[in-house]
N, C-alpha and C positions, 0 to 999 in steps of 0.2 A: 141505680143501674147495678147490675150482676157483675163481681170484680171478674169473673171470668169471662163476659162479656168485653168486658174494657181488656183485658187480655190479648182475647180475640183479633178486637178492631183492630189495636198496636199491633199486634204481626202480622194481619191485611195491609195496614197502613206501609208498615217496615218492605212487603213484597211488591205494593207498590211501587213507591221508591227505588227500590232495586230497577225497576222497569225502565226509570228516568237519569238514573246516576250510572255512572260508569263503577265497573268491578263485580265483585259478587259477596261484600261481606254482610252486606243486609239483609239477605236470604236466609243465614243461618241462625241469626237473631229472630228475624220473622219467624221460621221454622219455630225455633223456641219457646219464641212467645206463645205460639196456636197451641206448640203442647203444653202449655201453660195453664193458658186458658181451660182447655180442656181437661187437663187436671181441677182445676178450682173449679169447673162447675162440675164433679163426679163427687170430690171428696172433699173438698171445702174446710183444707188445710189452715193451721196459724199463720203468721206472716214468715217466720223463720224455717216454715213450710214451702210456702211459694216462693220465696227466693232461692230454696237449696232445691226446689221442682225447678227451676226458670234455669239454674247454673250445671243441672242436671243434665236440660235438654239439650241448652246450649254446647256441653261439653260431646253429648250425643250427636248431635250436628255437625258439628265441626270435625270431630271421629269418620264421621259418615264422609263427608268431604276430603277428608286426608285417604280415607281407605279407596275412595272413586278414584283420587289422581294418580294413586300407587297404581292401581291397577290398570290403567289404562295406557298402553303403552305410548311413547312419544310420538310427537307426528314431525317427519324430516318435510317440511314441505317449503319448496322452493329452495332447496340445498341441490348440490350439485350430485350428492349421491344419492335424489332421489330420483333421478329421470336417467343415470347413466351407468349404474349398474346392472351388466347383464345386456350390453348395447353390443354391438358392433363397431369395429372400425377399422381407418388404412394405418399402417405404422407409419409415417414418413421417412425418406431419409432425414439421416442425421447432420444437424448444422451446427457446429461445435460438438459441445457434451452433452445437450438435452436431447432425449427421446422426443417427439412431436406426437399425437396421434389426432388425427380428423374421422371426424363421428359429427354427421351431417352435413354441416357448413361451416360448424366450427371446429378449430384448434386448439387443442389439448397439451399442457404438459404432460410426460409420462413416464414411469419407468416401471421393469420388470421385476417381477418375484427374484427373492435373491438367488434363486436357484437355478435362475435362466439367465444364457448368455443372451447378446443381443442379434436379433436375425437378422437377415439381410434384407434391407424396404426395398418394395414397399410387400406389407406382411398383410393379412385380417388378423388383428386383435379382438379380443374379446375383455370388457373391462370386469375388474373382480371386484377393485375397492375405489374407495376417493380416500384422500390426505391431503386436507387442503383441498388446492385445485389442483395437483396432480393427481392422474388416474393410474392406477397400476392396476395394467394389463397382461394378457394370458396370450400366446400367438393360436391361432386357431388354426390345427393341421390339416 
């Protein structure tokens, strides 16, 4: 059989795999290997050919993978400043020190930019950031 051939099959085989196992690091060896393969059946290198072809592709791979997650910005999902920035809400009165703010049904911790005194509740706020689970709000005139 054709060493490129057996190349081949191993990085079918290796994307296989990837299908069955949890992670993703079998993909970029797979990857690898195909261009492997496909090297060895074009130009039908030495062995110290295909292995510096095989650590070539692989390092290309994994290149390729590092530059995908750079670029892809984070995904905030299921945080609390993914659903409540740019919300609405009542300010409560004050019980103690803590600001309160209610935005749906639930109850918020809160406080204000430091350049705002605090109004007199009950306000509409408007939320700018999260920290933590406090939301720091904006009063909306």
């Amino acid at each position: 059989m054709e060493p490129g051939l057996i190349w081949i099959l191993g990085g079918l085989l290796l994307l296989a795999a990837e299908l069955v196992l949890p992670g993703i690091y079998l993909l970029w060896t797979g990857l690898a290997a195909i261009g492997t393969g496909i090297v060895v059946l074009t130009v039908l290198p030495p062995f110290e050919g295909v292995v510096a072809t095989f650590l070539a592709c692989l390092a290309g791979s994994i290149g390729c993978a590092l530059w995908l997650k750079r670029r892809r910005p984070p995904q905030r999902v299921n945080s609390p400043a993914a659903g409540l920035v740019g919300r609405h809400g009542m300010l409560l009165p004050m019980e103690g020190a803590t600001l309160r703010v209610r935005i749906g049904d639930s109850e918020w911790p809160a406080r204000l930019p430091r350049d705002l005194q605090v109004p007199e509740a009950p306000q509409r706020v408007r939320v700018e950031a999260v920290e933590g689970v406090t939301l720091i709000v904006r009063p909306i005139p």
